[in-house]
N, CA, C and O atoms as a DFTB+ gen file, in Angstrom:
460 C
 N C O
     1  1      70.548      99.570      61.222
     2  2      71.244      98.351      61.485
     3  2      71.617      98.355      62.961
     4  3      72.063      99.309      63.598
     5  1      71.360      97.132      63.392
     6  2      71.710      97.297      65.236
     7  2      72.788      96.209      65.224
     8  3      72.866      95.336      64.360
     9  1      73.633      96.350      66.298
    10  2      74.490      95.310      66.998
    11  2      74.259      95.671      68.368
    12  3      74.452      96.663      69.071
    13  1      73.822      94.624      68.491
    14  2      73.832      94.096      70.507
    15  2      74.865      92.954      71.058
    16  3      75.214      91.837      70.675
    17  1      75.172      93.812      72.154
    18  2      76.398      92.876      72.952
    19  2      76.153      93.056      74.607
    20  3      75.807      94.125      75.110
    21  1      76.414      91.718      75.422
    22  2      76.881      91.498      76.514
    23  2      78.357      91.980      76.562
    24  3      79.285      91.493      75.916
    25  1      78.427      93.125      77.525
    26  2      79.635      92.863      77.818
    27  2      80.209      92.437      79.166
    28  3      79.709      92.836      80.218
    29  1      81.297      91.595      79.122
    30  2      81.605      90.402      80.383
    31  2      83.104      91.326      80.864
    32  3      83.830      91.877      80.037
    33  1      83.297      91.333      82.063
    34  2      84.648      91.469      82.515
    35  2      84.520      90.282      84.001
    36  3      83.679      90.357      84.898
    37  1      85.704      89.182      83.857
    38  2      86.148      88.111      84.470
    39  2      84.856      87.299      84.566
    40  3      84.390      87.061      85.680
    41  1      84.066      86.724      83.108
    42  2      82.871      85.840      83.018
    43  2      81.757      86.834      83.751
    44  3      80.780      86.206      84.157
    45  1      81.735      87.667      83.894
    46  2      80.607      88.336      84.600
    47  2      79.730      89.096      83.382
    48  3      80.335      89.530      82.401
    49  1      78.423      89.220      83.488
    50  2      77.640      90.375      82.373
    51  2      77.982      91.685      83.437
    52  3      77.684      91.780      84.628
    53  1      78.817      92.787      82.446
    54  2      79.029      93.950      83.320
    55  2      78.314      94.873      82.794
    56  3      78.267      95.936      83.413
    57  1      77.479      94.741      81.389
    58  2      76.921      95.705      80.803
    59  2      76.054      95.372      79.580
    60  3      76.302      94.342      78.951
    61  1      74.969      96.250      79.174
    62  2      74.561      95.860      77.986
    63  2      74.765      96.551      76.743
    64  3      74.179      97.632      76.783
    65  1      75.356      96.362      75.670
    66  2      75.982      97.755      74.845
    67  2      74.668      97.561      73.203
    68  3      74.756      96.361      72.940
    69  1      74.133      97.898      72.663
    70  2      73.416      98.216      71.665
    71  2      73.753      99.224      71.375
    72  3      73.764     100.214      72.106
    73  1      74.281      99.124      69.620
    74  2      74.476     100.617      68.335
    75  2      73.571      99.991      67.189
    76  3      73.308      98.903      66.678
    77  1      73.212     101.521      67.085
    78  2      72.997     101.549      66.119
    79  2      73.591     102.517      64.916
    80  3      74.299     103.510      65.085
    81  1      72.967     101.794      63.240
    82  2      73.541     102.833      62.570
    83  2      72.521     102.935      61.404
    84  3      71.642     102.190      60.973
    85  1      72.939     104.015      61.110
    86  2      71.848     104.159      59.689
    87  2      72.330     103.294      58.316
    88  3      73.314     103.605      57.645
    89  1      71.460     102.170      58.037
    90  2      71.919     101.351      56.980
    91  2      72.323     101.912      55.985
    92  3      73.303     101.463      55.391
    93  1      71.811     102.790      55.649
    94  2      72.620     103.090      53.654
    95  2      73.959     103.118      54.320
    96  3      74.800     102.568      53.609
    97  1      74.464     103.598      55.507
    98  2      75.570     104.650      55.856
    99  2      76.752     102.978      55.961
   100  3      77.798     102.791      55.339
   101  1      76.291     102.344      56.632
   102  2      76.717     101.272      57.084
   103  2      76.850     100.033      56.061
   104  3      77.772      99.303      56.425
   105  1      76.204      99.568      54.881
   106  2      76.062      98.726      54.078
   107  2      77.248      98.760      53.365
   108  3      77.790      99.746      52.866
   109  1      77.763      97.107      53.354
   110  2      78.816      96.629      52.758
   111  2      80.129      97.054      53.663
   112  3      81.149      97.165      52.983
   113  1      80.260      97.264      54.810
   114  2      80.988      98.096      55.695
   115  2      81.140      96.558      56.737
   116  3      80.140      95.885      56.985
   117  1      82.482      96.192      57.241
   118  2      82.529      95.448      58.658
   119  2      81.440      95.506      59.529
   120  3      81.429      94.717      60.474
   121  1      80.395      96.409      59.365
   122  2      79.503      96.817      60.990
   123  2      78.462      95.669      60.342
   124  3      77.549      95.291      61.076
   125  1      78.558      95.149      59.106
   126  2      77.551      94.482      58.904
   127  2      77.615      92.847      58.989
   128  3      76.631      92.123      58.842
   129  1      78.924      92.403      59.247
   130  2      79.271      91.358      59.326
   131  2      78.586      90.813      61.087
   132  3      78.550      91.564      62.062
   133  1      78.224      89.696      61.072
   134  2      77.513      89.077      62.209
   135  2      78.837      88.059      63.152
   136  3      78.719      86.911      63.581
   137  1      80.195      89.112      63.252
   138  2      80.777      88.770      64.251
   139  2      82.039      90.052      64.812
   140  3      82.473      90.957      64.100
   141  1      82.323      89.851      65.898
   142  2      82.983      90.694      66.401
   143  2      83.816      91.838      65.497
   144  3      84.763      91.310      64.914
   145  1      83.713      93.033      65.284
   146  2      84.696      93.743      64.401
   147  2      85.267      95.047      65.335
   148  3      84.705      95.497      66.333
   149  1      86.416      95.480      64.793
   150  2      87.330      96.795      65.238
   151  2      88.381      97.211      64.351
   152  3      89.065      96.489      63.626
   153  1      88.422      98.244      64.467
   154  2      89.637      99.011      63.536
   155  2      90.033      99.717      64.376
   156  3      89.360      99.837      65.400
   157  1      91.354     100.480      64.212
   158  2      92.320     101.515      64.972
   159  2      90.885     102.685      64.516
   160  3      90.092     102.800      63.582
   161  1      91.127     103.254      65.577
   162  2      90.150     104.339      65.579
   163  2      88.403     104.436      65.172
   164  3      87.539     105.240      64.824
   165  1      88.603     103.096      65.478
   166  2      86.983     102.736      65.155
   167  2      86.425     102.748      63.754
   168  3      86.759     103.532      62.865
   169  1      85.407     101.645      63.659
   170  2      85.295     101.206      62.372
   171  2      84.772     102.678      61.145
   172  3      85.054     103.064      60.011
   173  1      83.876     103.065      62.291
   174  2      83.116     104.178      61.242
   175  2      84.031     104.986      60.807
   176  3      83.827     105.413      59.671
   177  1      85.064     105.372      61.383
   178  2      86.047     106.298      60.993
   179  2      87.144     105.513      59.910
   180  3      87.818     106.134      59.088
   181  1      87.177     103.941      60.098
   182  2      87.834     103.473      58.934
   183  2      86.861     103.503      57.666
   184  3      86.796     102.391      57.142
   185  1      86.450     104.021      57.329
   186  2      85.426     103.644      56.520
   187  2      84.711     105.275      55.912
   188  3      83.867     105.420      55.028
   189  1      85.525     106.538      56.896
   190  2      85.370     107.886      56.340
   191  2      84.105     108.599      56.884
   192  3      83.633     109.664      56.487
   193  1      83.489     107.500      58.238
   194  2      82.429     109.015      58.312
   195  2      83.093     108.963      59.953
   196  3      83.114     108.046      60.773
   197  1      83.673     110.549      60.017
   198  2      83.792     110.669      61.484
   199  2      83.274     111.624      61.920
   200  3      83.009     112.725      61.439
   201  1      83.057     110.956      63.330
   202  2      82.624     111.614      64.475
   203  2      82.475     112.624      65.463
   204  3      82.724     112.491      66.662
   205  1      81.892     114.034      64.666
   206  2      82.679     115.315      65.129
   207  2      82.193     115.822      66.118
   208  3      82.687     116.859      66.560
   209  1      80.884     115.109      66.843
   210  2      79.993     115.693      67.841
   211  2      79.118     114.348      68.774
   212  3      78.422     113.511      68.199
   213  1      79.292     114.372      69.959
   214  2      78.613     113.664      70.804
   215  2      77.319     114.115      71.914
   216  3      77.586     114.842      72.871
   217  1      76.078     113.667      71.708
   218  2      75.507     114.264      72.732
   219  2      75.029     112.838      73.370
   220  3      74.934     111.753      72.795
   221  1      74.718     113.217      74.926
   222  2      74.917     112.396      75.895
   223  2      73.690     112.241      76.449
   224  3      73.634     113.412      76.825
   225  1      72.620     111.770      76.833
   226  2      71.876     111.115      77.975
   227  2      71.705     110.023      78.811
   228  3      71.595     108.905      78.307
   229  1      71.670     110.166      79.924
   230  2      71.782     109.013      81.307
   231  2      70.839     109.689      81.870
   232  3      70.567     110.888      81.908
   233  1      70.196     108.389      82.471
   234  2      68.844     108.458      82.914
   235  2      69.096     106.806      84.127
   236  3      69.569     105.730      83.759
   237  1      68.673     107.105      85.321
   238  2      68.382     105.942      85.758
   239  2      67.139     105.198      85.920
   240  3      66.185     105.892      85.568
   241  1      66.814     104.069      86.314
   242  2      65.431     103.045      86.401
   243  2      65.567     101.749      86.748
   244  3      66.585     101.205      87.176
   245  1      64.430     101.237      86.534
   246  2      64.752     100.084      87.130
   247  2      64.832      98.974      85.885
   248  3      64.122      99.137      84.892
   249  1      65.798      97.757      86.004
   250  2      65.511      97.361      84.666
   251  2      64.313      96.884      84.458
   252  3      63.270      96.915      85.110
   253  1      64.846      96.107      82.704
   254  2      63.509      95.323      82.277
   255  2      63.841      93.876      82.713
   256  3      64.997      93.599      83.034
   257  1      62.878      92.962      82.733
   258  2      62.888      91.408      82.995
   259  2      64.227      91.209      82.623
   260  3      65.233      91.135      83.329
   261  1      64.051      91.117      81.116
   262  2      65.085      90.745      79.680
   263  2      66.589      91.220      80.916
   264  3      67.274      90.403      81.531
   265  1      66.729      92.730      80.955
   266  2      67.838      93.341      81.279
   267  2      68.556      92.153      82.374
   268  3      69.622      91.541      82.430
   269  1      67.086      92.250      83.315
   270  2      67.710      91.751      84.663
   271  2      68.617      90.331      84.679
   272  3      69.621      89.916      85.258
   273  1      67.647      89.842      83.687
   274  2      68.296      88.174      83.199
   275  2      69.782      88.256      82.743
   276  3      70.756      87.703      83.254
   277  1      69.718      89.188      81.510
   278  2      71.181      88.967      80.611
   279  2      72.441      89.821      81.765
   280  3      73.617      89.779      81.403
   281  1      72.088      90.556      83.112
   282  2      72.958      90.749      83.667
   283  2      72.873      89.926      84.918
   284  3      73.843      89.809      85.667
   285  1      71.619      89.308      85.165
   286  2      71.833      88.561      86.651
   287  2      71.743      89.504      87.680
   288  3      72.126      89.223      88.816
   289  1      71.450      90.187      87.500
   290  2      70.869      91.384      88.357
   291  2      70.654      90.895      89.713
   292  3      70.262      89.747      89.503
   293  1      70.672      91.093      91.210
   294  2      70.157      91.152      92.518
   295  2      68.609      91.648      92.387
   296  3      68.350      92.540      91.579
   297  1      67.765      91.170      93.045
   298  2      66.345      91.661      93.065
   299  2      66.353      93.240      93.412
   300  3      67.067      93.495      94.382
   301  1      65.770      94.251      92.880
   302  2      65.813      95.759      93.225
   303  2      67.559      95.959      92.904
   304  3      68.405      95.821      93.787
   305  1      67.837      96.264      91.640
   306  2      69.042      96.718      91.773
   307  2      68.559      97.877      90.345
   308  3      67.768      97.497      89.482
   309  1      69.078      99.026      90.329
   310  2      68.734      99.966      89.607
   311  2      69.556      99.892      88.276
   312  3      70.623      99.280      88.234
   313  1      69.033     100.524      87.205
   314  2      70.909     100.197      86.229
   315  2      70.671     101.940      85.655
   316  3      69.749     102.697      85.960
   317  1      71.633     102.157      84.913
   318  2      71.630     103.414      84.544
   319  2      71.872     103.729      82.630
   320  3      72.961     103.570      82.078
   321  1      71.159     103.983      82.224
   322  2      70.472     103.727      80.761
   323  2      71.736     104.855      79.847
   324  3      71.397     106.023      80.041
   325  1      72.610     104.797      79.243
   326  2      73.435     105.746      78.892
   327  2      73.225     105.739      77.042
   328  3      73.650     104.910      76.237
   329  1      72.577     106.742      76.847
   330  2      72.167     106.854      75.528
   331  2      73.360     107.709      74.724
   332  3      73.175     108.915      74.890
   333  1      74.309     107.475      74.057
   334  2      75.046     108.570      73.199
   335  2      75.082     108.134      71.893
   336  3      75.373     107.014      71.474
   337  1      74.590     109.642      70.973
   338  2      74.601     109.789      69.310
   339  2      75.402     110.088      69.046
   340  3      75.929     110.727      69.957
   341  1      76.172     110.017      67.912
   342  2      77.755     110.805      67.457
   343  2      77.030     111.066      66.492
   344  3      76.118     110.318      66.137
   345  1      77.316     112.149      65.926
   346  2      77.379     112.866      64.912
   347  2      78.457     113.545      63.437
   348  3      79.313     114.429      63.469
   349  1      78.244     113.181      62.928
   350  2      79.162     114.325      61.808
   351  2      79.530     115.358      61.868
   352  3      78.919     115.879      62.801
   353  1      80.560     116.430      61.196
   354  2      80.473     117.344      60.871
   355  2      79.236     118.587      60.425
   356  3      79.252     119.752      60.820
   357  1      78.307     118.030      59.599
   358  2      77.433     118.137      59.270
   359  2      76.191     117.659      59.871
   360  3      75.250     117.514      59.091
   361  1      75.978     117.353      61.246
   362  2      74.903     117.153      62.030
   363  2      73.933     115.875      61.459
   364  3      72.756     115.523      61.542
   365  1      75.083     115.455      60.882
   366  2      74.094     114.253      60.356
   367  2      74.196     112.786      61.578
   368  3      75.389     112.632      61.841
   369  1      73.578     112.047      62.117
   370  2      73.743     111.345      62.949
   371  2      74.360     109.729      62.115
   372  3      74.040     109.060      61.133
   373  1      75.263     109.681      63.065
   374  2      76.153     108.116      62.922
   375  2      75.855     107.272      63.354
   376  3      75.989     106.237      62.700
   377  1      75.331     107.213      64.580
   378  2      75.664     105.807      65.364
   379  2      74.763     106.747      66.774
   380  3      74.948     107.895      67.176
   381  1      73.658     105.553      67.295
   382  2      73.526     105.408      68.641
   383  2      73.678     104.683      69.200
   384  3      73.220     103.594      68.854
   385  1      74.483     104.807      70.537
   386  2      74.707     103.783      71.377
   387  2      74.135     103.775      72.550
   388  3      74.438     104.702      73.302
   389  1      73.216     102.805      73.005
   390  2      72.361     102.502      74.190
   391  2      73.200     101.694      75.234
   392  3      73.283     100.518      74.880
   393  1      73.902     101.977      76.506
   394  2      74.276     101.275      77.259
   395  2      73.547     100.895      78.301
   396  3      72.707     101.711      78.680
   397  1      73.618     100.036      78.787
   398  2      72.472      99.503      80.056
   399  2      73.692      99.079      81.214
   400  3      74.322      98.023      81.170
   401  1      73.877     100.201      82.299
   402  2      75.265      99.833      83.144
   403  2      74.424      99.451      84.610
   404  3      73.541     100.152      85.106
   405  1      74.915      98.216      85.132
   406  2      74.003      97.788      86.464
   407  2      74.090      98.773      87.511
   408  3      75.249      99.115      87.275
   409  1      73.785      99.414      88.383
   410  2      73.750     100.156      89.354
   411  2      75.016      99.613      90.440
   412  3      75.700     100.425      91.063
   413  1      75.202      98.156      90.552
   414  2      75.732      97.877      91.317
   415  2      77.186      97.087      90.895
   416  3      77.859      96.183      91.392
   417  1      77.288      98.080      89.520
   418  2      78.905      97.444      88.883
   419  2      79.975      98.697      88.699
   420  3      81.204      98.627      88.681
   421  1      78.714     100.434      88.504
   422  2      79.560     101.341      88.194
   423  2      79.209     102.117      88.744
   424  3      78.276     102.249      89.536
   425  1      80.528     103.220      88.073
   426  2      80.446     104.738      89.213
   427  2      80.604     105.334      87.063
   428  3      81.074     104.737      86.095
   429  1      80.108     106.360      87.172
   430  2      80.178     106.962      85.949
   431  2      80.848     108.717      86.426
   432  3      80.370     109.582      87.160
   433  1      81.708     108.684      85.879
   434  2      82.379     109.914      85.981
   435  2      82.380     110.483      84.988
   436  3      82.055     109.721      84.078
   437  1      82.644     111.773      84.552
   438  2      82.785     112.782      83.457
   439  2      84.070     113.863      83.894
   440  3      84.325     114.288      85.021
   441  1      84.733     114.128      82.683
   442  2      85.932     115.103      83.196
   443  2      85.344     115.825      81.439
   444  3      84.996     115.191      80.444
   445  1      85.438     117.354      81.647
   446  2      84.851     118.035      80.674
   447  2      86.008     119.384      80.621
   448  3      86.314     120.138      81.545
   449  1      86.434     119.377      79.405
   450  2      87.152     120.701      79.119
   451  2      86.669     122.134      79.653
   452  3      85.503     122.219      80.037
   453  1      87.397     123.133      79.694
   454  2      86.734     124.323      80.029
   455  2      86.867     125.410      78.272
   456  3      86.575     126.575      78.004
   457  1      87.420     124.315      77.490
   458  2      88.056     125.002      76.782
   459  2      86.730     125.552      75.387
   460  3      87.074     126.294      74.467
């Protein structure tokens, strides 16, 4: 099951956000309704499957047509592709989320435990 979103900060496209989820996991669940949803601590976790593991890939490129349009992109502007899976307890996968961030809207930082 996918949900795709523009996301806007002050009327602007600042990003492109696509999740996905595995339908059995998701069926009859808010994620399936065809308008905006949220819960305190996020839906999947209202609903009992949480999220015990994240792995991360970012990759930069250049966009696609599609991309360039739904953000309005500058000609040659790079965006940076941010792929993260959450996972279960049990290594079972939840949810991927594909972000598409314009090159020329963000700075992406990471702060990582030592612990």
């Amino acid at each position: 099951m996918a949900r795709k979103r523009v996301r806007y900060i002050d009327n602007r496209p600042y990003a492109l956000a696509d999740s996905y989820f595995p339908q059995e996991l998701v069926s009859g669940t808010p994620l399936m309704e065809p308008r905006d949803v949220s819960a305190p601590g996020g839906i999947l976790a209202s609903v009992g499957l949480v999220q015990a593991k994240y792995v991360d890939e970012i990759s930069v490129r250049m966009p696609t047509r599609r991309e360039a349009e739904l953000l309005g992109l500058p000609a040659a502007t790079p965006v940076a592709e941010h792929t993260r899976t959450g996972y279960d307890a049990a290594g079972r996968p939840l949810r991927c989320m594909v972000t598409i961030l314009p090159g020329d809207r963000h700075k992406i930082l990471y702060e990582v435990s030592t612990d």
